[in-house]
N, C-alpha and C positions, 0 to 999 in steps of 0.2 A: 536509526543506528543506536544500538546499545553504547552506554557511556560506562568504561571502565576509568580507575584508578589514574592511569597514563591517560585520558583523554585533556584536551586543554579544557577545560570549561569556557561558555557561553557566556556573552555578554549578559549583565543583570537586566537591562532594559530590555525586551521582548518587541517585535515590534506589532501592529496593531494586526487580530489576525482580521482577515478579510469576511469572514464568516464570525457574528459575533458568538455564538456556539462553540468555536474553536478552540477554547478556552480547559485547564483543568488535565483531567481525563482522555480529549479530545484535544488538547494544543498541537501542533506540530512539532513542536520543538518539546522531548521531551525526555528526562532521565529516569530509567531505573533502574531499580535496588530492588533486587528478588533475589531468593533463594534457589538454584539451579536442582531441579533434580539429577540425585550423583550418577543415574544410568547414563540419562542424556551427556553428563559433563565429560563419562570415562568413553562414552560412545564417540564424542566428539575429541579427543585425546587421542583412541587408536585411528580414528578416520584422517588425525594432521589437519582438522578444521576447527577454529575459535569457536567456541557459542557465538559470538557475537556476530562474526559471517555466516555461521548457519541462522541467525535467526533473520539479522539481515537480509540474508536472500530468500528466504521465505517470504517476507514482505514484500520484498521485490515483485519476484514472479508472484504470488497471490496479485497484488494490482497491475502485473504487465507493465511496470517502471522499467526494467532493466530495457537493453537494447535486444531486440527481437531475433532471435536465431533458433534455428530445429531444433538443436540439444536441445532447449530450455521448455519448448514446446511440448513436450511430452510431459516434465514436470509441471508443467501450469495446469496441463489436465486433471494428474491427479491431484492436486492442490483445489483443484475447482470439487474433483468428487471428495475430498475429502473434506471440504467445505460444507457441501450436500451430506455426508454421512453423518455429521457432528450436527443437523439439522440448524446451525446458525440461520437466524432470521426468519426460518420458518412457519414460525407464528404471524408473521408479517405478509410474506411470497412464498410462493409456489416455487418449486424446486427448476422450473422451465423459466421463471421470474430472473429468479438467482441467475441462473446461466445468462441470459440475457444482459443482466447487470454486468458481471465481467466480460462479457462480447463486448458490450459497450465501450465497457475498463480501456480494451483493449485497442480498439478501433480508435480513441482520441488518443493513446498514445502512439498508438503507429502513424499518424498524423506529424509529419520532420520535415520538413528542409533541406533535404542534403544538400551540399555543398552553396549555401544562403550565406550571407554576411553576417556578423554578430549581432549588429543592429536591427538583421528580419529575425534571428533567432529571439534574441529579446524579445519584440513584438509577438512573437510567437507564443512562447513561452506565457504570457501573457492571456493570451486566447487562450492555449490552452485550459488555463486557471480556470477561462469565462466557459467553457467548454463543459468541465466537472463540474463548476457551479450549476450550470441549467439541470447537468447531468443528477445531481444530487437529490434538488428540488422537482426536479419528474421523479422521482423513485420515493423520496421523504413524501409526496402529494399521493400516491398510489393510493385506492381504494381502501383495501386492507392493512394502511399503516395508519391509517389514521385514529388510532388508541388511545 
């Protein structure tokens, strides 16, 4: 989530992240302070969408965080080929790589509970974490990243 003006701020204590990499750059919990380009800002102005929803749900759907529905499915596509066009990581994986990576994405998050007690969702919630973690370190370990 982008943090504007109105947002409350974050506790100063941080808590320990689970990944000691996590950290910086890479934190989870993170602010910032960019300069908007004015196309995007007046684009998003006549569209009735914040920057900060539109970037927001980019992030979303690029990892398949949000809750899974059709409409969004077509977006996650082109998210994915435009992911491939911008050749991100490519020096790393192979463009069939890549797509697999977000299958992946994809598949631990569709992985819910419906209607589970708070106390299996927690636990859940949890694996999940353990889930991306293995996820990570199979793909950080891949042949070709190892640079």
């Amino acid at each position: 989530m982008l943090i504007t003006k109105n947002t409350p701020r974050l506790p100063r204590k941080l808590p320990k992240p689970p990944i000691k990499w996590q950290t910086g750059h890479y934190s989870r919990t993170q602010e910032f302070r960019f300069h908007l380009p004015y196309g995007f800002l007046l684009l998003c102005k006549l569209l009735n969408t914040t920057p900060n929803d539109m970037l927001h749900w980019f992030m979303e759907n690029c990892s398949y965080s949000s809750f899974q529905s059709e409409d969004k499915e077509q977006a996650r596509q082109h998210l994915q080929e435009y992911i491939i066009a911008m050749h991100y990581g490519q020096e790393y994986y192979t463009e069939e790589d890549i797509r697999s990576m977000m299958n992946e994405i994809k598949a631990i998050n569709m992985l819910w509970p419906n209607n589970a007690k708070e106390k299996f969702i927690t636990k859940h919630a949890r694996w999940r974490d353990n889930y991306f973690n293995w996820w990570y370190k199979k793909w950080k370990g891949y042949p070709r990243r190892r640079k």
